[in-house]
C-alpha positions as CSV (number, residue, x, y, z in Angstrom):
1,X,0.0,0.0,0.0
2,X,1.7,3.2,-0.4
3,X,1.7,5.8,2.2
4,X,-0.6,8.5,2.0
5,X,1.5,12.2,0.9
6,X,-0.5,13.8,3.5
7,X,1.0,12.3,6.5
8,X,4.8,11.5,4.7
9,X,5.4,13.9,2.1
10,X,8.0,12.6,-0.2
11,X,8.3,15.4,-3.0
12,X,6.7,15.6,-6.1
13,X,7.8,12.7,-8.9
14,X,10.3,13.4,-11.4
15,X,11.9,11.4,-14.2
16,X,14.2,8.8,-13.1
17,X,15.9,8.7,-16.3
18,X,19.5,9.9,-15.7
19,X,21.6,12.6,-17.3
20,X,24.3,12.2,-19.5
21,X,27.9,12.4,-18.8
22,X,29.1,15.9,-20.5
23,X,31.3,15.1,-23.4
24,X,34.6,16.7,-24.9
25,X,32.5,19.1,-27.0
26,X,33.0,22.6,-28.0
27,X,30.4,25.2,-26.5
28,X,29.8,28.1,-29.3
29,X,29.5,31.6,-28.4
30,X,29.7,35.2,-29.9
31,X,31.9,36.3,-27.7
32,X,34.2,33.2,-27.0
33,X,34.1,29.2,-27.2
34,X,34.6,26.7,-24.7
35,X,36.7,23.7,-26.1
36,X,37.7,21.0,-24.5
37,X,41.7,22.0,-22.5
38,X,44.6,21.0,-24.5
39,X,48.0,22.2,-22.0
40,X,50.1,22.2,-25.4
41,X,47.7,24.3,-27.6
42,X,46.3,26.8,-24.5
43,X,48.8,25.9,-21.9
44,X,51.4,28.5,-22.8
45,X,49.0,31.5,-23.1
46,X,47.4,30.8,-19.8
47,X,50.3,30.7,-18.0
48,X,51.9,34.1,-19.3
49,X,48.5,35.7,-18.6
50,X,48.7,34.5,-14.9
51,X,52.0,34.9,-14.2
52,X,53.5,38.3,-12.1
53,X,52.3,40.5,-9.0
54,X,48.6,41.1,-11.4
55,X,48.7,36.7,-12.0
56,X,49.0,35.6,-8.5
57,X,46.0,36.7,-7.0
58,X,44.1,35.0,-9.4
59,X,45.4,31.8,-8.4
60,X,44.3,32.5,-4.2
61,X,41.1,30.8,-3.8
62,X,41.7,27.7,-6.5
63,X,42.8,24.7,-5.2
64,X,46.3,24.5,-7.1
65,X,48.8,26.9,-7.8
66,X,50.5,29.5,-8.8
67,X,53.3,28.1,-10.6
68,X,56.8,29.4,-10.3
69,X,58.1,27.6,-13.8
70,X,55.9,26.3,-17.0
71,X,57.2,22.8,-16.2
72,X,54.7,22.8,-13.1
73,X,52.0,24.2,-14.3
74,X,52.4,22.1,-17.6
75,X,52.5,18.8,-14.6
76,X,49.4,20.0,-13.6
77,X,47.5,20.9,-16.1
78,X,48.5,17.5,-18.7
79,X,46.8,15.7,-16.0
80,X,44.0,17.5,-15.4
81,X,43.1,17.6,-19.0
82,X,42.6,13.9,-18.6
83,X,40.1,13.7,-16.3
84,X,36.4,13.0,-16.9
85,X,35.2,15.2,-13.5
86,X,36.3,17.8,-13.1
87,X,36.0,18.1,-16.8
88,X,38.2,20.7,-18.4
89,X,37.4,23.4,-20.9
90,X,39.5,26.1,-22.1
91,X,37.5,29.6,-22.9
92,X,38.9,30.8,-25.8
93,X,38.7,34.6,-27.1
94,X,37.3,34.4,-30.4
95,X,38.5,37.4,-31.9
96,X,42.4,36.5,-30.4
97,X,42.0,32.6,-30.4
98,X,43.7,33.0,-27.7
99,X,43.2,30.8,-24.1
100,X,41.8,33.7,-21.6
101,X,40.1,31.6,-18.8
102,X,39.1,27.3,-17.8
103,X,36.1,26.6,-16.2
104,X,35.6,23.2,-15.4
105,X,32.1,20.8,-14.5
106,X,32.4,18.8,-11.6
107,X,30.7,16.6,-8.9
108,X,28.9,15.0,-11.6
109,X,25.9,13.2,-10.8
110,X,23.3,11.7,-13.4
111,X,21.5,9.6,-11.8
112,X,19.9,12.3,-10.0
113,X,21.1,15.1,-13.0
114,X,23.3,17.3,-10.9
115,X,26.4,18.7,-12.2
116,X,28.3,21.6,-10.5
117,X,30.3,24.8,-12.5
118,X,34.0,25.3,-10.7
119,X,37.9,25.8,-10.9
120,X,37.2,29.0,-12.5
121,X,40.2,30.9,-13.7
122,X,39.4,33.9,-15.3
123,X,42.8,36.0,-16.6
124,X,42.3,39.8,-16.7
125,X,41.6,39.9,-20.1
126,X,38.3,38.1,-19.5
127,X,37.2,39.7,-15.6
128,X,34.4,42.0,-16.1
129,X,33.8,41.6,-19.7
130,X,30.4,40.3,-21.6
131,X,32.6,37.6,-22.5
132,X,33.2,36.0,-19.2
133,X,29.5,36.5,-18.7
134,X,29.2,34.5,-21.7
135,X,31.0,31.6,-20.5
136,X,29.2,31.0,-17.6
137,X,25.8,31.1,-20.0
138,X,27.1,28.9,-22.4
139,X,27.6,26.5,-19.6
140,X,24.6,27.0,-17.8
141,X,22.3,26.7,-21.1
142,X,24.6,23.2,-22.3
143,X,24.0,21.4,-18.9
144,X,20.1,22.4,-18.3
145,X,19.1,22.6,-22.1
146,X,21.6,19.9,-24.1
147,X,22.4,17.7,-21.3
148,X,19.2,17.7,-19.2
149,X,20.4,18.3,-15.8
150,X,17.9,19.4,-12.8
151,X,20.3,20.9,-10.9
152,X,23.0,23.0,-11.3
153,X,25.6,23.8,-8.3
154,X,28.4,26.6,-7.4
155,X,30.9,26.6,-4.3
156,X,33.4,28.5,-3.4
157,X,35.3,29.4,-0.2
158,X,33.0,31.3,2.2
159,X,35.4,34.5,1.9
160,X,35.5,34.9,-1.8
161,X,33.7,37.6,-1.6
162,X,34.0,38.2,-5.9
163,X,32.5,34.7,-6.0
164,X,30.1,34.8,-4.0
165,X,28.6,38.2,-5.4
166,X,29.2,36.1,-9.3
167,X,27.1,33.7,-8.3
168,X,24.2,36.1,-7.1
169,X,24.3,38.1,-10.1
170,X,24.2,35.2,-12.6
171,X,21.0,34.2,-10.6
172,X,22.5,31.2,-8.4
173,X,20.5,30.9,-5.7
174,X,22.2,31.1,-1.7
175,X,21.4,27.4,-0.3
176,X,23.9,27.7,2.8
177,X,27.5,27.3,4.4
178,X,29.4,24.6,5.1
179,X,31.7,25.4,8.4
180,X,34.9,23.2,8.4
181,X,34.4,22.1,4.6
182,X,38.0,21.8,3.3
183,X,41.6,21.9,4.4
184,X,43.1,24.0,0.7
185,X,47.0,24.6,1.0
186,X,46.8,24.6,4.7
187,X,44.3,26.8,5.6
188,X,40.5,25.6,6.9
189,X,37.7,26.4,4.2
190,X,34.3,26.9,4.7
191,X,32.5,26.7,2.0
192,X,29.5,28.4,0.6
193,X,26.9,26.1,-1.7
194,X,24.8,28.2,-4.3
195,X,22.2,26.7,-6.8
196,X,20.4,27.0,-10.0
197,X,17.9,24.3,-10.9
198,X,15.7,23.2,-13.8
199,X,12.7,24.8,-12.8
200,X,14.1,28.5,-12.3
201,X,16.4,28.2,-15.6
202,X,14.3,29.0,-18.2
203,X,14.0,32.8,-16.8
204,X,17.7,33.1,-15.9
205,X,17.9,32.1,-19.7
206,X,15.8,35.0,-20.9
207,X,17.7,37.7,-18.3
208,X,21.6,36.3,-19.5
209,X,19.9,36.8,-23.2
210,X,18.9,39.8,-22.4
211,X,22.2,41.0,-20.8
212,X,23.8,39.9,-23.5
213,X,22.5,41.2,-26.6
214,X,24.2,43.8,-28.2
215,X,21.3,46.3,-27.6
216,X,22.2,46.3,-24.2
217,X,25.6,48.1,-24.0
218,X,26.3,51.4,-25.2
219,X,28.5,53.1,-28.4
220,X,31.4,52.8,-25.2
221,X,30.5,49.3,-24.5
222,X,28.7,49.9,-21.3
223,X,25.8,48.1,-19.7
224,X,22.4,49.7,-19.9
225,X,20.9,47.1,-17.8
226,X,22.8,45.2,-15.1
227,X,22.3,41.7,-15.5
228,X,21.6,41.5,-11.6
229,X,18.3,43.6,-12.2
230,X,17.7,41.5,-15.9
231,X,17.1,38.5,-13.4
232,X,15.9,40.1,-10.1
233,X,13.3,37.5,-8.5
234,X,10.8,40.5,-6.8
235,X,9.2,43.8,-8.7
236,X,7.3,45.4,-6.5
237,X,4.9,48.4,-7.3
238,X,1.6,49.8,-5.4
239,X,2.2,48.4,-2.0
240,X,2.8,44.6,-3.7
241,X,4.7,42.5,-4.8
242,X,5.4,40.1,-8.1
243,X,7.7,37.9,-8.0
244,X,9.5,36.0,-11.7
245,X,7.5,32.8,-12.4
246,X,9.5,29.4,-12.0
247,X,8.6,26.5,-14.9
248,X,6.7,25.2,-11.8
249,X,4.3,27.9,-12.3
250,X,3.6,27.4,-16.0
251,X,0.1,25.5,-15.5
252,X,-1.2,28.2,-13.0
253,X,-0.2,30.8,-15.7
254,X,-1.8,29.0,-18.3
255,X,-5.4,28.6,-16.2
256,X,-5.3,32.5,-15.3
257,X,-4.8,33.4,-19.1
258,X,-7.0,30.6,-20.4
259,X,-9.5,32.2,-18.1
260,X,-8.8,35.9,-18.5
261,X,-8.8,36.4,-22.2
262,X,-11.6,33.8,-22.9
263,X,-14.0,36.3,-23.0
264,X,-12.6,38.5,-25.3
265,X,-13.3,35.8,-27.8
266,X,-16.6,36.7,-28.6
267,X,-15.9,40.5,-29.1
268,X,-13.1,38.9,-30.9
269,X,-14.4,36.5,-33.4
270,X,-10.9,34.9,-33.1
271,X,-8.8,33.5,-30.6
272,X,-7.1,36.2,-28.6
273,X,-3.6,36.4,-29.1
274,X,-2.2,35.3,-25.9
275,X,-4.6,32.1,-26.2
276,X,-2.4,30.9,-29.0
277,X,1.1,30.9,-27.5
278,X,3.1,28.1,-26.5
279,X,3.9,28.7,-22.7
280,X,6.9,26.8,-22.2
281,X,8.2,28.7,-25.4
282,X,7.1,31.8,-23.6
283,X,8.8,31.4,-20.3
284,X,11.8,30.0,-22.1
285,X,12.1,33.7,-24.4
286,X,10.3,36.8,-22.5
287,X,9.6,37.9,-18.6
288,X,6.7,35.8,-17.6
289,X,6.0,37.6,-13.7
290,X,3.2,36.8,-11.2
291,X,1.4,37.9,-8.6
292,X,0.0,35.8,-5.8
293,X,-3.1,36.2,-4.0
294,X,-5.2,34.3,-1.3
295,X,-6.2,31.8,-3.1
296,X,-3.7,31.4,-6.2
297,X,-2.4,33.9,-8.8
298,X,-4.2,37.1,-9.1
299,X,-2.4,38.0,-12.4
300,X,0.5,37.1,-15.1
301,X,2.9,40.0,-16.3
302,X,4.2,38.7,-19.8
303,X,7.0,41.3,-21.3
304,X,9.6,41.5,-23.4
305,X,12.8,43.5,-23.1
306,X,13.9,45.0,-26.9
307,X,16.1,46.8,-28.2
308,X,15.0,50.4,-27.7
309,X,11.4,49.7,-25.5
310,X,10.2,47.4,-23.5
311,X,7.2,45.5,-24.8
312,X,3.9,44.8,-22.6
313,X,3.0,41.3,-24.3
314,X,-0.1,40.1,-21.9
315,X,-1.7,41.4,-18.4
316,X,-4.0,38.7,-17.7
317,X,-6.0,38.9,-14.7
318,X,-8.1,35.8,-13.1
319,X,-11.3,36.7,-13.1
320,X,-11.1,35.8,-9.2
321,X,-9.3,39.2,-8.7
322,X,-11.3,41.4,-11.7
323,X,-12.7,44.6,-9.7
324,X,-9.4,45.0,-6.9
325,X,-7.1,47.2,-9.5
326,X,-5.1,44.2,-10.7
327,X,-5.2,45.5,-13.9
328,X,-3.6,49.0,-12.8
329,X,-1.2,47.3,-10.8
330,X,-0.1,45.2,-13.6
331,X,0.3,47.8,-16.3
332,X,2.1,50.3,-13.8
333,X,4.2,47.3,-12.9
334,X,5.5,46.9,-16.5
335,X,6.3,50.6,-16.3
336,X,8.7,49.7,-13.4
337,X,10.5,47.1,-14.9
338,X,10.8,49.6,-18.1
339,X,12.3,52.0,-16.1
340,X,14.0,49.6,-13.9
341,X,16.0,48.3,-17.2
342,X,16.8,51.6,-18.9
343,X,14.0,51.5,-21.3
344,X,12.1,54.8,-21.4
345,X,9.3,53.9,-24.1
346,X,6.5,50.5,-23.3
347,X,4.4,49.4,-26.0
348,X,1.9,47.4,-26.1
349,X,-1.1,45.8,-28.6
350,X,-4.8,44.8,-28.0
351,X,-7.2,43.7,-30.7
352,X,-9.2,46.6,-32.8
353,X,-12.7,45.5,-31.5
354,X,-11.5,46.2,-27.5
355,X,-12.4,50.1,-27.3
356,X,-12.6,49.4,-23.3
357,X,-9.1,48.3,-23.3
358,X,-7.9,50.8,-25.7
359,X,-9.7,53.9,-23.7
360,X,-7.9,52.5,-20.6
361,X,-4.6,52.3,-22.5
362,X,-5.4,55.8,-23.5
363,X,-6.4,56.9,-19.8
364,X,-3.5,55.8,-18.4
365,X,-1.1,57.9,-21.0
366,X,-0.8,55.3,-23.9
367,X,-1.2,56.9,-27.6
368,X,-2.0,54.3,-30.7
369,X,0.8,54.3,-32.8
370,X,-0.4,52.6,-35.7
371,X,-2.6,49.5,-36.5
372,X,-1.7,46.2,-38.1
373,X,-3.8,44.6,-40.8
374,X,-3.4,40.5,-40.2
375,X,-4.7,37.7,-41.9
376,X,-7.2,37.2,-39.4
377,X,-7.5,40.3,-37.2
378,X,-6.4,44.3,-36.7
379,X,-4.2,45.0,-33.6
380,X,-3.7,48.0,-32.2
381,X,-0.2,49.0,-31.1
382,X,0.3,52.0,-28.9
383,X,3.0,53.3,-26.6
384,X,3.9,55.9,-24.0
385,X,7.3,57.4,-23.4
386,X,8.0,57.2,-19.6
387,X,9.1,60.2,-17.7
């Protein structure tokens, strides 16, 4: 007989199937490649770059080195190359070729699909660069979306303080420290753990995409948007709170849209536009945010940063919380996040025959900007330029 979930909770059930083992396989970006480490081909670069007063302290919170001669670190590193975990990856500069960083994947685990990132060595030509943001993506994206992992780990020494705040900002999530973890050249470690798993991925996809495109960096080459604020988990406007959806949310969102916009149908005569999408395709490519209410969600936020606007996709609102200014909190909430990622104009559409919606649009400062002849229907786009 098996035992009832209300008295012994186990967890939800999951796919048994296990992960596989990450190959020797190159990792494409725009800014750089991961290829699998070969000492003799990126060896030599890698140790000029970390050699000197500027090379040692990048060597402090690894677990090996420095080197005082290329014979050691060429000991080390023909070795290391070998090994299936930690798995070794040289980051290569694609407009040099040249080796500017390793990263490897470790503690790997597919029977229950966890993999960890670590033995990061980033040389100055890679710190603080789109590219080294890149890496981490690429890696990221290949274990959850290639390789199927569920989980997705980062450690470091509890007072690597640059570590810790990398790990924050490229949406890892604090699970705790370990006191007494390690003994590294001598000296105690504790350790702290950090996390990404399946579930929250697909939003920590969109904000690294977002980060990352080129629309988000100015003629000098500086962030409009920090990536930190591209993947913040709260928004909060009016006196409450949203927080980013999690794939664990994509039936709920599906019910309040399903049940928001069916309405609309008759007015209409088609399918409303939101009714059409596929919404692990949406979580997976735009915002998706929620807010929660007493008794499930009171409303779904779909948006999409762009180039030069951010674009109001859907404010669905369950018919639950219709009447209580939902609808105003949503909209007003999109104006936040516009603001909050250094986009001064939102747009947004709704179908021709919805003058209600389009005199609230209006009310609340939006102007039509044109409207769009489709096979099937006529959308009206409008827009307002924030202050």
């Amino acid at each position: 007989m098996p035992l009832d979930d209300a008295l012994y909770p186990l967890g939800k059930v999951v796919d048994t199937a296990p992960a596989p083992r990450p190959a020797r396989v190159v990792m494409a970006g725009t800014h750089v490649d991961l290829v699998p480490f070969d000492p003799g081909v990126h060896g030599p670069a890698l140790f000029e770059a970390t050699q000197g007063p500027e090379g040692e302290p990048l060597w402090a919170y690894l677990p090996h080195g420095p080197y005082e001669d290329y014979a050691a670190f060429d000991s080390y590193y023909q070795a290391a190359a070998l090994r299936e975990d930690p798995l070794l990856f040289a980051i290569i500069d694609k407009a040099s070729g040249v080796a500017v960083g390793h990263a490897t994947y470790l503690r790997i685990d597919p029977v229950n699909r966890s993999i960890e990132v670590g033995n990061i060595l980033y040389t100055p030509a890679l710190m603080r660069t789109p590219a080294g943001t890149e890496a981490m993506y690429l890696m990221a994206r290949h274990a959850f979306e290639t390789l199927g992992y569920r989980r997705y780990e980062w450690k470091c020494n509890a007072l690597n303080a640059p570590s810790r705040r990398a790990a924050l900002r490229y949406g890892f999530r604090f699970e705790g420290l370990f006191r007494n973890h390690m003994i590294v050249k001598g000296r105690n470690r504790d350790t702290t753990w950090f996390a990404m798993v399946e579930e929250d991925w697909p939003q920590l996809a969109v904000a690294f995409e977002n980060w990352l495109a080129p629309a988000n960096f100015d003629a000098q080459g500086r962030q409009i948007a920090p990536l930190a604020v591209l993947n913040a988990p709260t928004l909060e406007v009016g006196g409450r709170t949203l927080r980013r959806a999690s794939r664990d949310d994509l039936p709920a969102v599906e019910a309040v849209q399903h049940a928001a916009y069916a309405r609309n149908r008759v007015l209409l005569g088609v399918e409303p536009v939101p009714l059409l999408w596929d919404y692990a395709r949406v979580f997976r490519e735009r915002e998706v945010w929620v807010l929660e209410g007493a008794s499930g969600l009171d409303g779904v936020l779909v948006l999409q940063v762009r180039g030069d606007d951010l674009l109001t996709d859907s404010i669905g609102v369950s018919p639950m919380a219709q009447g209580g200014g939902v609808g105003n909190l949503l909209l007003a909430a999109g104006e936040a996040r516009a603001r909050a990622v250094g986009r001064r104009t939102v747009r947004l559409y709704t179908g021709e025959p919805l003058s209600a919606n389009i005199q609230w649009y209006r009310r609340k400062g939006y102007a039509i900007e044109r409207v769009e002849q489709m096979p099937d229907r006529r959308l009206v786009h409008m827009a307002k330029t924030l202050d």
